[in-house]
C-alpha positions in Angstrom: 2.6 -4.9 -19.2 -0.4 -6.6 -17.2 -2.1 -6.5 -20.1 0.2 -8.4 -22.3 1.1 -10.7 -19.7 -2.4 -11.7 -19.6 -3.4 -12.1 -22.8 -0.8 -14.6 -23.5 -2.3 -16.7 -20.8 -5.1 -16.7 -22.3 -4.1 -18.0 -25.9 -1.9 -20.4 -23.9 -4.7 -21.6 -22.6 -7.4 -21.7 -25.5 -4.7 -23.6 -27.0 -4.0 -26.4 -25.0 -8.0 -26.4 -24.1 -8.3 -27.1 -27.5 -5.5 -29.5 -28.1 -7.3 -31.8 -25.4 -10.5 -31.4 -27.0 -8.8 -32.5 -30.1 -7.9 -35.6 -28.5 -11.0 -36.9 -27.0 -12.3 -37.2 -30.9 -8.8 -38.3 -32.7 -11.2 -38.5 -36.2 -12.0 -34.9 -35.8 -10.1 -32.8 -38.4 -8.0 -30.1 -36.9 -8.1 -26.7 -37.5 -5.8 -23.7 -37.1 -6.7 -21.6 -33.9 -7.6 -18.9 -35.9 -10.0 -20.1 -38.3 -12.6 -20.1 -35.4 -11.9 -16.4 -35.6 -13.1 -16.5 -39.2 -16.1 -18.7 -38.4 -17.2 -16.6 -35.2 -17.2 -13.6 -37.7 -18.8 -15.3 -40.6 -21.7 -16.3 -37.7 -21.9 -12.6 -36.4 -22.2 -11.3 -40.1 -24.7 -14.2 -40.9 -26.6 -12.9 -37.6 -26.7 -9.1 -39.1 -24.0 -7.6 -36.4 -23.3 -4.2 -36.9 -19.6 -3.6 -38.9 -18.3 -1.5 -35.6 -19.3 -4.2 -33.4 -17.5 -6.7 -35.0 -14.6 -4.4 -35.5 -14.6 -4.0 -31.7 -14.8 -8.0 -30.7 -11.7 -8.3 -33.4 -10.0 -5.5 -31.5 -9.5 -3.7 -35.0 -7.7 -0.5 -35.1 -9.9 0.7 -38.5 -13.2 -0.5 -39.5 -11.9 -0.5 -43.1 -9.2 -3.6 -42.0 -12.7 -5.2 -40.7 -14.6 -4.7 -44.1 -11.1 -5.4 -46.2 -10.5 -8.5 -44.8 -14.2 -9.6 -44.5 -15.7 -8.0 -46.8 -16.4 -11.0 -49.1 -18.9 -12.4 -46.7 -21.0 -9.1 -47.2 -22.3 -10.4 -51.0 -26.3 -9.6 -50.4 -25.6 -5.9 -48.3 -24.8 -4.4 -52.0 -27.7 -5.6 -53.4 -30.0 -4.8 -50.3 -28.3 -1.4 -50.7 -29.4 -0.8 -54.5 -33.1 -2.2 -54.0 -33.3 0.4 -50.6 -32.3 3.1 -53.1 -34.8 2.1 -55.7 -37.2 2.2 -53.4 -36.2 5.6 -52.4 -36.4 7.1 -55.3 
């Protein structure tokens, strides 16, 4: 119950944090809350983060709903796969 209690503060607050930011720059183009979410991840995969702890700062239940939904900004770790096998063998 704590819990819940207090995350809602705290996206009540991100939000109106960010609707006065928004103000201060009235040419700015306004985004949705949660595309930061998909920026901050792109930045983390960019960076080479680990899948689990991305999964864990998304507060994921499965990995797989991690690499499902952002899976598409992964294009180069197939082919850096293959060329680490044909190196292998």
């Amino acid at each position: 119950m704590f819990q819940a209690t207090l995350i809602r503060r705290n996206k009540h607050t991100i939000r109106m944090r960010y609707k006065r930011i928004g103000k201060r720059d009235p040419t700015m183009k306004q985004i949705r809350i949660h595309d930061f979410r998909h920026s901050h991840v792109a930045l983390l995969i960019d960076r080479e983060t680990e899948y689990t702890i991305i999964k864990e700062r998304l507060r994921h239940a499965s990995i797989v709903t991690t690499i499902d939904t952002y899976g598409h900004l992964f294009p180069n770790k197939q082919r850096e796969t293959a060329y680490a096998l044909d190196k292998f063998f």
